[in-house]
Structures are given as structure tokens and as C-alpha cells.
C-alpha positions in Angstrom: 54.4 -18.8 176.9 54.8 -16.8 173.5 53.2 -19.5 170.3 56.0 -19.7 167.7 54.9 -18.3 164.5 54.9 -21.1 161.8 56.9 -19.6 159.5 59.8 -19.3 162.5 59.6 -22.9 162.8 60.4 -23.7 159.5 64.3 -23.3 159.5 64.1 -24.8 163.2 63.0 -28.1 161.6 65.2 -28.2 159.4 68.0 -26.9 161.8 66.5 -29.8 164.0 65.6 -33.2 162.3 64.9 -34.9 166.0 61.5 -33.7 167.0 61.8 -34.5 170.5 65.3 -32.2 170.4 63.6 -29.4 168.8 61.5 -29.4 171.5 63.4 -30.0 174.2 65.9 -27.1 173.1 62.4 -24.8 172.1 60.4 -25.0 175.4 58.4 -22.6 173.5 57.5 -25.0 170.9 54.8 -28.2 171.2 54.2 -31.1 169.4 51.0 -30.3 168.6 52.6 -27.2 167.0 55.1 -29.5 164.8 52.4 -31.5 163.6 49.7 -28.9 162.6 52.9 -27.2 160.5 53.8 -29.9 159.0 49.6 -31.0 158.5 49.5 -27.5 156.7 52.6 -27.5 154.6 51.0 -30.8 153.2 48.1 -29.4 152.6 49.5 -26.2 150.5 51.3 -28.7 148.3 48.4 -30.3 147.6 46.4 -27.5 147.0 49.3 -26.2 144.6 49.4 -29.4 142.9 45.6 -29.7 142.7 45.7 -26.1 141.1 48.9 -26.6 138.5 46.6 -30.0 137.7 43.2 -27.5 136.9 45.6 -25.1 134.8 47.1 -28.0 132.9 43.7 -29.6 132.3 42.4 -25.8 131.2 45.0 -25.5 129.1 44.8 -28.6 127.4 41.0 -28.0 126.6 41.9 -24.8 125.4 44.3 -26.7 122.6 42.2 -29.1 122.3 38.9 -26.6 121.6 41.6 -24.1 119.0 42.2 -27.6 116.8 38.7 -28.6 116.5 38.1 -24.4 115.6 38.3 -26.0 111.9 36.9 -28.8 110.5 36.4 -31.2 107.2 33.7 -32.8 107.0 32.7 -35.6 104.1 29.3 -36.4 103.6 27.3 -38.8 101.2 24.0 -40.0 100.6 22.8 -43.2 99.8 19.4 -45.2 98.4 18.8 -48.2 96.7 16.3 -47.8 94.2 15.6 -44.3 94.3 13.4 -44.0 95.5 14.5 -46.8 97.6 15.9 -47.3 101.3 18.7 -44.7 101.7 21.4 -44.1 104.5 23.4 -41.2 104.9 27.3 -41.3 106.5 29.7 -38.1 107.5 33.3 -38.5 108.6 34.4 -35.4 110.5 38.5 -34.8 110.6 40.5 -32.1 112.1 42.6 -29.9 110.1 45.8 -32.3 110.5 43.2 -34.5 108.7 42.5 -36.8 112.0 39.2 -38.4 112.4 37.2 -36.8 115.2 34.0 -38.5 114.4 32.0 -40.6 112.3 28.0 -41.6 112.1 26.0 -43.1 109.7 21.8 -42.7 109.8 19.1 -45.0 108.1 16.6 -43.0 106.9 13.7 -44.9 105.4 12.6 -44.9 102.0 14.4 -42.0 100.4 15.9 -40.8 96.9 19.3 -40.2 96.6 19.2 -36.5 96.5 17.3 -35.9 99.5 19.9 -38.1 101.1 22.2 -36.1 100.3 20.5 -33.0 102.2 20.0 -35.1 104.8 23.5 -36.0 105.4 24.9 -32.4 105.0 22.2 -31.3 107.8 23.9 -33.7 110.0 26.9 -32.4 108.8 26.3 -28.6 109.6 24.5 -30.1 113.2 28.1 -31.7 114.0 30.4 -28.7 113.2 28.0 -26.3 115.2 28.2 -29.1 118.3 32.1 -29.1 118.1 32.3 -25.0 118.3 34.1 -25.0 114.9 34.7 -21.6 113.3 35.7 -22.9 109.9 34.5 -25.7 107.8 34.9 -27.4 104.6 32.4 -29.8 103.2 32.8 -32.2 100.6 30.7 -34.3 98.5 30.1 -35.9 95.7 26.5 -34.9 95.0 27.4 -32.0 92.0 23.6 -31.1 92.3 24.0 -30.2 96.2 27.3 -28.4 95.7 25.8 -26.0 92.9 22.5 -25.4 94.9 24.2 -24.4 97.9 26.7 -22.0 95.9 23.5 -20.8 93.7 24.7 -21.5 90.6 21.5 -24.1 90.2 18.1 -22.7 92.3 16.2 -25.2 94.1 12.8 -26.2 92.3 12.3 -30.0 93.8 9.3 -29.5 96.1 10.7 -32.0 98.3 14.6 -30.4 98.6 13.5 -26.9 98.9 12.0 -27.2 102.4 15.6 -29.4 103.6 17.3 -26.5 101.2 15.9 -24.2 103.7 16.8 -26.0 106.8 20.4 -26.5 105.9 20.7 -23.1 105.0 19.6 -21.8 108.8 21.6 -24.3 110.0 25.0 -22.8 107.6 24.1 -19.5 109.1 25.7 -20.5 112.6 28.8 -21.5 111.1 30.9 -18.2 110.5 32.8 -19.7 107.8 32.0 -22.7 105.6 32.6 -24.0 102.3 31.4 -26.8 100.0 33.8 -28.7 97.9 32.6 -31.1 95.3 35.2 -34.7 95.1 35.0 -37.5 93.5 33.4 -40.5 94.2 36.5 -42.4 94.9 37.9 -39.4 97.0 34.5 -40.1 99.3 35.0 -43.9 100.0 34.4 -43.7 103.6 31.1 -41.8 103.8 29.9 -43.6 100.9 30.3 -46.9 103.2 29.1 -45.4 106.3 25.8 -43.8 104.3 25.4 -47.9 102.9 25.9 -49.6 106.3 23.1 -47.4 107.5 21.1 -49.3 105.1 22.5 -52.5 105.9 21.7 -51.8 109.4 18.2 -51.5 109.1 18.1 -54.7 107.5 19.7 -56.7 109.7 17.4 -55.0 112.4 
């Protein structure tokens, strides 16, 4: 006895809703046969779906990896008595001005313009983690905008070695810029910088 090829038995089934007449009718045909088609047919549409999944899920951390390709980032500094305890805070956003992430960092004892390196190096350190090709920084600090576009040259023997580090750190980035805002235009890093402060106090 000749095995029916599976793909024969295809239109029989269908030609055939009653097993036990398709069989009768088919000597030729088992129901061993029926089942282990129809086990298989199962299995290819799952493995289809499974695979359709996988290229949806691809795709979607493909879009998702293209909108975080460019980033704004708003950094500040903070210290209380500068020198005093200081806290930096960045708010990262996507170009449709989203927020992606924020973080805030006590310090220690700290003036204000060292906090402000400090919380652009974490700045730079975020845009490199999220893969971004383009970035725009803004800050308040006037001082750290004009150092890092060398219109003022770093003499502060405590900002040239964090001068330094930002700058390898900038060099990853294939396209950045630093914008100088207002204070009032940088409300929420200025509050994220201050609750690393308050953190540490309430620790």
C-alpha cells in the first residue's frame, strides 16, 4: 500500500469533512496519516506566526532605535554654598520632545561649576548608551557653554581635568551641540540637580 503524499490529502480533507468517510473511501489513507497532517499544518502556522511576531518585534526596535538616533538633553548643576553640597539633574527627550529619561546624582561637597561638568558628563554618558547620532545640550551654565565652544579656555585647575573628560566623552557622539537657555527654560533639571541634594539629606 502506496503512503498518500500530504500535500494530496489536503483537498481530500476538505472534499471529506467525516474522517472516518475519508478513510473508508481512501483505503490508502490512515488515521495516523490525518492526524500527523493536520499535527504539522498546526505546526507551520505557528512557526509562521512565531516568525511574522520576530519581524514585527524587529521592526519595531528598528523604529524605536531611528527615534532615539537624536536626542535633547537638559542638564544643570546645583550646590548650596559653593562650595557647598551640590546635585546634578538631566532630562533626556526624543526629538518629538518626549521624555526618555531622567536622573538626578548627589555629589558631595561641590561648587556650582564643577556641577555643572559633572552633570553634562552624565549627559554625554546617556546619549552614547542610547546609540544617539545627534544631540543637543542645553544649559544654563554660560561659563560651560562658552568653554566647550572655545570662546573662554579652561584655566580652573579643578574644571580642566572634568574639561578633559567630557571632551573624550563628546568625541563618541558624531554630532552634538550645546545650547545655552534660560534658567526658567531649565526648571526641570534644575529640580532634579536640587532633589539630589535633598536626597542625601534625608539619607
Amino acid at each position: 500500500m502506496e503512503d498518500t503524499p500530504f500535500q494530496e490529502l489536503l483537498p481530500l480533507i476538505f472534499q471529506y469533512l467525516d474522517k472516518e468517510k475519508l478513510i473508508k473511501e481512501n483505503p490508502s489513507i490512515t488515521e495516523e496519516m490525518i492526524d500527523t497532517f493536520i499535527q504539522e499544518i498546526s505546526h507551520q502556522k505557528k512557526r509562521k506566526k512565531s516568525d511574522e511576531e520576530g519581524l514585527q518585534q524587529h521592526s519595531g526596535m528598528q523604529h524605536k532605535k531611528s527615534e532615539l538616533d537624536e536626542l535633547i538633553i537638559h542638564t544643570d548643576g546645583a550646590s548650596r554654598g559653593n562650595p557647598g553640597k551640590a546635585g546634578i539633574g538631566i532630562v533626556i527627550y526624543d526629538k518629538e520632545h518626549r521624555i526618555i529619561e531622567e536622573a538626578c546624582r548627589y555629589i558631595g561637597k561641590s561648587t556650582n561649576n564643577v556641577a555643572e561638568y559633572r552633570a553634562m558628563i552624565l549627559a554625554a554618558q546617556k546619549a552614547i548608551h542610547h546609540n544617539a547620532k545627534r544631540v543637543l545640550f542645553k544649559t544654563d551654565s554660560e561659563l560651560l557653554v562658552r568653554q566647550l565652544n572655545g570662546i573662554y579656555r579652561v584655566k580652573s585647575a579643578s574644571i580642566l581635568p572634568l574639561y578633559n573628560q567630557l571632551m573624550a566623552i563628546l568625541r563618541k557622539i558624531p554630532a552634538w551641540k550645546i545650547q545655552h537657555v534660560r534658567r526658567e527654560e531649565n526648571i526641570h533639571a534644575d529640580a532634579l540637580a536640587n532633589q539630589g541634594i535633598d536626597d542625601s539629606l534625608e539619607g
